[in-house]
C-alpha positions as CSV (number, residue, x, y, z in Angstrom):
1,X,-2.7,24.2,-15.1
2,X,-6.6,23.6,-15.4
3,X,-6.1,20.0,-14.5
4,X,-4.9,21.6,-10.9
5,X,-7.8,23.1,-9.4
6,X,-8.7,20.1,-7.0
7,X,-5.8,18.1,-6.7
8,X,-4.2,16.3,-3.5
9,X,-0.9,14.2,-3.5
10,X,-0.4,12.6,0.3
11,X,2.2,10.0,1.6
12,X,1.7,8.2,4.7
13,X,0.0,5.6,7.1
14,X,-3.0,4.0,6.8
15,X,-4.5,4.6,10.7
16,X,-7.4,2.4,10.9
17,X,-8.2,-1.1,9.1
18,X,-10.2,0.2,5.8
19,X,-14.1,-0.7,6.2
20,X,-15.4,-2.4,3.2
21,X,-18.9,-1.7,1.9
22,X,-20.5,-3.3,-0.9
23,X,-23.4,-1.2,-1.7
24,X,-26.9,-2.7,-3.6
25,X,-25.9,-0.9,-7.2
26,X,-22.8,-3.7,-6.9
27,X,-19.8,-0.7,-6.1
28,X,-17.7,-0.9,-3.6
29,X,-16.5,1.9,-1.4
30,X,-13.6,1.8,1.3
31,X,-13.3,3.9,4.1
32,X,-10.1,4.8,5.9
33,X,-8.1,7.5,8.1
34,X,-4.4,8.0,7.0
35,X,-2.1,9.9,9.0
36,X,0.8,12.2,7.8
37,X,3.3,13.6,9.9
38,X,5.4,16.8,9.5
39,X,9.1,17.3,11.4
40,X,10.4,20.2,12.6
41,X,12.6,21.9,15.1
42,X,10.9,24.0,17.9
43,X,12.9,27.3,19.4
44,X,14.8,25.4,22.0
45,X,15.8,22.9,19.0
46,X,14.0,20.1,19.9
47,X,12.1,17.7,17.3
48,X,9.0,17.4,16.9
49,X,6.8,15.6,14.9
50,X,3.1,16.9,13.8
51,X,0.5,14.7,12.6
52,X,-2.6,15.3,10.2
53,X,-5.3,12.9,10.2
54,X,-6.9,12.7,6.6
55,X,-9.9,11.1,5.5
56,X,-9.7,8.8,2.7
57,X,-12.5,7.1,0.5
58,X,-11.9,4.9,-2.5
59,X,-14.1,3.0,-5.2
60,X,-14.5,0.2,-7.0
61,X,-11.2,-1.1,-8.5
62,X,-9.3,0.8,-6.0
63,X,-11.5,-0.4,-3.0
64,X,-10.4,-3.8,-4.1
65,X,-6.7,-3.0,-4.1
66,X,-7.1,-1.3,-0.8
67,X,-9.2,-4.2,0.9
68,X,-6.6,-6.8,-1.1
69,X,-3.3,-5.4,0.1
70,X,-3.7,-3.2,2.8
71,X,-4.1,-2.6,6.6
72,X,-3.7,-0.6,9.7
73,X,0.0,1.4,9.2
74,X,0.8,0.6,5.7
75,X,2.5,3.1,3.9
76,X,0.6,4.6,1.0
77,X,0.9,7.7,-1.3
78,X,-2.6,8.8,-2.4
79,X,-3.6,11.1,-5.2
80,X,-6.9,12.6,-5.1
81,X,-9.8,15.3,-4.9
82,X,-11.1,17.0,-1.7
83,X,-14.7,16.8,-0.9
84,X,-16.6,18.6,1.5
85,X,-20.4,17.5,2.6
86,X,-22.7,17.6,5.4
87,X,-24.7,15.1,7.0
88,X,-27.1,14.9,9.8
89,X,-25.9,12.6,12.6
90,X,-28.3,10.3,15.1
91,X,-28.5,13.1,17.2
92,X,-30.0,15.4,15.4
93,X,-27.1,17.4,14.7
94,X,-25.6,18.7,11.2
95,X,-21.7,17.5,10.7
96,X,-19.2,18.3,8.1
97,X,-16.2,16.2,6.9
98,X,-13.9,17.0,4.0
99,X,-12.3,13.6,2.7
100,X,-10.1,12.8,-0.2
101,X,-11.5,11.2,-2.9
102,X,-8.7,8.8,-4.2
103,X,-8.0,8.8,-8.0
104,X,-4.5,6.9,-7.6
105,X,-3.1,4.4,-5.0
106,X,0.5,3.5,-4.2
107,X,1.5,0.7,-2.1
108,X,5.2,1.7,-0.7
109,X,6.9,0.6,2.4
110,X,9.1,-2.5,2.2
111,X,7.7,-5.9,0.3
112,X,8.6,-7.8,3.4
113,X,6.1,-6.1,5.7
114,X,4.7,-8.6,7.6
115,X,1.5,-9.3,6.7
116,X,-0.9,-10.5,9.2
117,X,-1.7,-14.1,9.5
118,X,-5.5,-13.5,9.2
119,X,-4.6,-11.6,6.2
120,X,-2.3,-14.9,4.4
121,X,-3.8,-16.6,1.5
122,X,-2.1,-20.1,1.2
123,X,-2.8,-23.0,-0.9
124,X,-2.8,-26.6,-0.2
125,X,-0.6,-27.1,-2.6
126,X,2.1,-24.3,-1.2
127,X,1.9,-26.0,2.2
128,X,2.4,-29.4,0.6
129,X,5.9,-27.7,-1.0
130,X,4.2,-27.4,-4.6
131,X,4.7,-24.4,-6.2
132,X,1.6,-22.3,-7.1
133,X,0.5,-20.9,-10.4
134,X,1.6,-17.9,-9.1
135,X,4.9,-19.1,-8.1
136,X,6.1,-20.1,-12.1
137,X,7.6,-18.6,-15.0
138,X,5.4,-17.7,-18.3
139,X,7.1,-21.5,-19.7
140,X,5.9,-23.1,-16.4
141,X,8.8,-23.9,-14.4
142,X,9.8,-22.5,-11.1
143,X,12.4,-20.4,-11.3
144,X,15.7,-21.3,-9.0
145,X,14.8,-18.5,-6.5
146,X,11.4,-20.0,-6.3
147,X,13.0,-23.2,-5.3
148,X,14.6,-22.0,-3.2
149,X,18.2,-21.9,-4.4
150,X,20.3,-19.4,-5.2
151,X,20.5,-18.1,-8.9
152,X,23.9,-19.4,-10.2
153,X,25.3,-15.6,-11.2
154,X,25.1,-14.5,-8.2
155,X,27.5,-16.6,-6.5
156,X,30.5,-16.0,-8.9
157,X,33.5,-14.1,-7.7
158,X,34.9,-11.4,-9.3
159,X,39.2,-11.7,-10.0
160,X,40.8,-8.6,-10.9
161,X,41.8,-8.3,-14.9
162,X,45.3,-8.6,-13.7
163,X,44.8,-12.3,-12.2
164,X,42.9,-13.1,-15.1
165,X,44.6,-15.5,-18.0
166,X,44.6,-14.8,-21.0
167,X,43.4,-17.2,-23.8
């Protein structure tokens, strides 16, 4: 139970577009509020839903993977460390923030979330109708869904044994 001391596991949105910072050492850090929310019922039974705002920073490898495949409401699940520190503001004036320091990143929600247009990455080749490296097998052939078509086994119908001939 050592390993537990400082340890945070959160699922939900992502409530801002990350902001990307490449610093002079050559790390990256991103920056980003995620939102969870919390149901319950209320005396007159009523439901209501209660939402924390959480502050989320991420580095290096996982800055990539946040600046690469997320945005503004994607679902996440984040596994991480609280940190507490203090900073003095324009003003003049000392503020603390606690964020979570992420160790792990989940992408969840559905695989066919839109993604915004600004956010596409297309080939010439894919608009052409030429399949990308991405878009073959390890032997280098586009697969039938790839193509398009519809894998052959998937199209059979099933016959009861009792319909069925025998040989």
């Amino acid at each position: 139970m050592s390993t537990l001391r400082n340890k945070v596991q959160l699922i939900g949105n992502i409530g801002n577009e990350p902001k990307i910072t490449n610093l002079e050492s050559g790390n990256k850090v991103a920056r980003f509020s995620m939102a969870t929310n919390e149901y319950y019922r209320n005396a007159q039974g009523e439901k209501i839903q209660s939402t924390q705002w959480h502050y989320v920073v991420a580095w290096d490898k996982k800055a990539d993977i946040i600046e690469q495949y997320t945005h503004k409401g994607k679902e996440v699940a984040i596994e991480g460390k609280l940190i507490s520190r203090s900073y003095t503001n324009e003003m003049g004036i000392k503020c603390y923030v606690t964020e979570i320091v992420a160790t792990e990143i989940l992408l969840l929600g559905s695989k066919n979330e839109p993604t915004p247009l600004n956010e596409m990455e297309v080939t010439a080749d894919e608009v052409n109708g030429k399949p990308s490296m991405d878009d073959t097998s390890a032997n280098g052939k586009t697969t039938e869904a790839q193509q398009g078509k519809k894998p052959q086994g998937s199209t059979r119908k099933r016959t009861p044994k009792s319909n069925q001939k025998v040989a």
